[in-house]
VOPAGU-2260 file (C-alpha; in pm, 1 decimal, decimal comma):
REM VOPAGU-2260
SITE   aa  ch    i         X         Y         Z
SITE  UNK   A    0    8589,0   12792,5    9744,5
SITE  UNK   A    1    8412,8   12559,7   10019,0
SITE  UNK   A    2    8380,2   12203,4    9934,7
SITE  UNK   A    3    8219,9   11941,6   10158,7
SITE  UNK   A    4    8391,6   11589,0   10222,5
SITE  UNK   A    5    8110,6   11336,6   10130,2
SITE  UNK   A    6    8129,5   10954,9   10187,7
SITE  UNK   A    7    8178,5   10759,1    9855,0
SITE  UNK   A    8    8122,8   10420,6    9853,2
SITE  UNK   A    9    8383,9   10291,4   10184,1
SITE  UNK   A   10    8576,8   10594,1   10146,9
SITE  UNK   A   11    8525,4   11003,6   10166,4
SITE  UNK   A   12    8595,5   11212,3    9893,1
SITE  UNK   A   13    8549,1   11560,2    9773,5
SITE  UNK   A   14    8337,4   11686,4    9435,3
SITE  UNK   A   15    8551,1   11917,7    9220,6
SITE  UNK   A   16    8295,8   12160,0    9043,0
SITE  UNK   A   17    8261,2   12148,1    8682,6
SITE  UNK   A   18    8406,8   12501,0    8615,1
SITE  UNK   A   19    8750,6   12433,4    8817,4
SITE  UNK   A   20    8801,9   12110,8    8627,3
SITE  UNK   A   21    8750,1   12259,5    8247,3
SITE  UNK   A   22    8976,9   12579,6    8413,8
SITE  UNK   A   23    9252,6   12320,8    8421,9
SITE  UNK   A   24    9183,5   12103,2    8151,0
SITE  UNK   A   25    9082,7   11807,3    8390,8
SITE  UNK   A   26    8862,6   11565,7    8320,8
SITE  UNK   A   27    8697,4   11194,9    8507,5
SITE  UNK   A   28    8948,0   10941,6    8470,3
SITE  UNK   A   29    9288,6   11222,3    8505,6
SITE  UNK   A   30    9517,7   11152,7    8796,3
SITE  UNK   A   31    9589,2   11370,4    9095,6
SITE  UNK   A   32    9892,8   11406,3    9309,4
SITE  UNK   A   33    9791,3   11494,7    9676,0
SITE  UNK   A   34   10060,2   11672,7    9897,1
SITE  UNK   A   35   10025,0   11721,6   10255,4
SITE  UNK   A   36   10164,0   12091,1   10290,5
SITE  UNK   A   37   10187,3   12321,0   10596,5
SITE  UNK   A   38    9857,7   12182,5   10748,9
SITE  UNK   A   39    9711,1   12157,5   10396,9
SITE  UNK   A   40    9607,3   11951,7   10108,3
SITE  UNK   A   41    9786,0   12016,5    9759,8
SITE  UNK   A   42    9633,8   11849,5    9462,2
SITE  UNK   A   43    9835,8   11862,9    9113,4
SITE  UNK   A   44    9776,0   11711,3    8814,1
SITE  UNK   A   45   10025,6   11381,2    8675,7
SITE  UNK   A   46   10262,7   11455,3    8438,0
SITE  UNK   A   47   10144,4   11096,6    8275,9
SITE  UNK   A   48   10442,2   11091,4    8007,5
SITE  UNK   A   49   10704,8   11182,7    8306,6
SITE  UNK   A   50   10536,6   10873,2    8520,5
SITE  UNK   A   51   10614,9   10580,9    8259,4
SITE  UNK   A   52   10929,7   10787,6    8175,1
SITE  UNK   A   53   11031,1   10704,4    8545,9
SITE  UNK   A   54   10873,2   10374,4    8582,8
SITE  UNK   A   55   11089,9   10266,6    8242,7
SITE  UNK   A   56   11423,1   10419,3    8411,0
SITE  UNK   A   57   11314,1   10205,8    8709,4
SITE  UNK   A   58   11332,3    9889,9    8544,7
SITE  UNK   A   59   11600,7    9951,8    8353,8
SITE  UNK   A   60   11822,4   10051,4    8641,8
SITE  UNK   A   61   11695,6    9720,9    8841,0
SITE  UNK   A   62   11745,4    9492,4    8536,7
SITE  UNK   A   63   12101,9    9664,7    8422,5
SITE  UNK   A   64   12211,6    9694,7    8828,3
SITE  UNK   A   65   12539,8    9499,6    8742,7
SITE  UNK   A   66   12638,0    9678,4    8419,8
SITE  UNK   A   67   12552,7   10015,7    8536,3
SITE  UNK   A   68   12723,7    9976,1    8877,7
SITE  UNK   A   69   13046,6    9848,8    8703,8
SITE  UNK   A   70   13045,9   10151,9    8487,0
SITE  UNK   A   71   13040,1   10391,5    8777,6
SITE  UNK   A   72   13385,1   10296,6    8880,5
């Protein structure tokens, strides 16, 4: 499939047809990852429940930095 980059606003962007978004249950709005792979663009979808998952250990791990680093020895 051939898409065309198109200039959106100050930026360039790409329109995803219709019938690939409903094939992977995308909709406006859902978050992409891009990936630069072996001269190529990768888009995947955001695992949004494994991003705040993450974001939570983050902050926990820079609030408890103390605690958790005395329990390592």
């Amino acid at each position: 499939m051939n898409v065309t980059i198109r200039k959106i606003g100050n930026s360039e962007g790409i329109i995803i047809p219709k019938e690939t978004l409903d094939r992977l249950g995308l909709k406006t709005g859902d978050s992409l990852e891009l990936h630069l792979e072996n001269g190529g663009i990768t888009l995947k979808p955001v695992d949004e429940d494994l991003s705040r998952q993450l974001e939570a250990a983050r902050y926990f791990m820079d609030k408890y930095k103390v605690a958790l680093k005395k329990l390592a020895e």
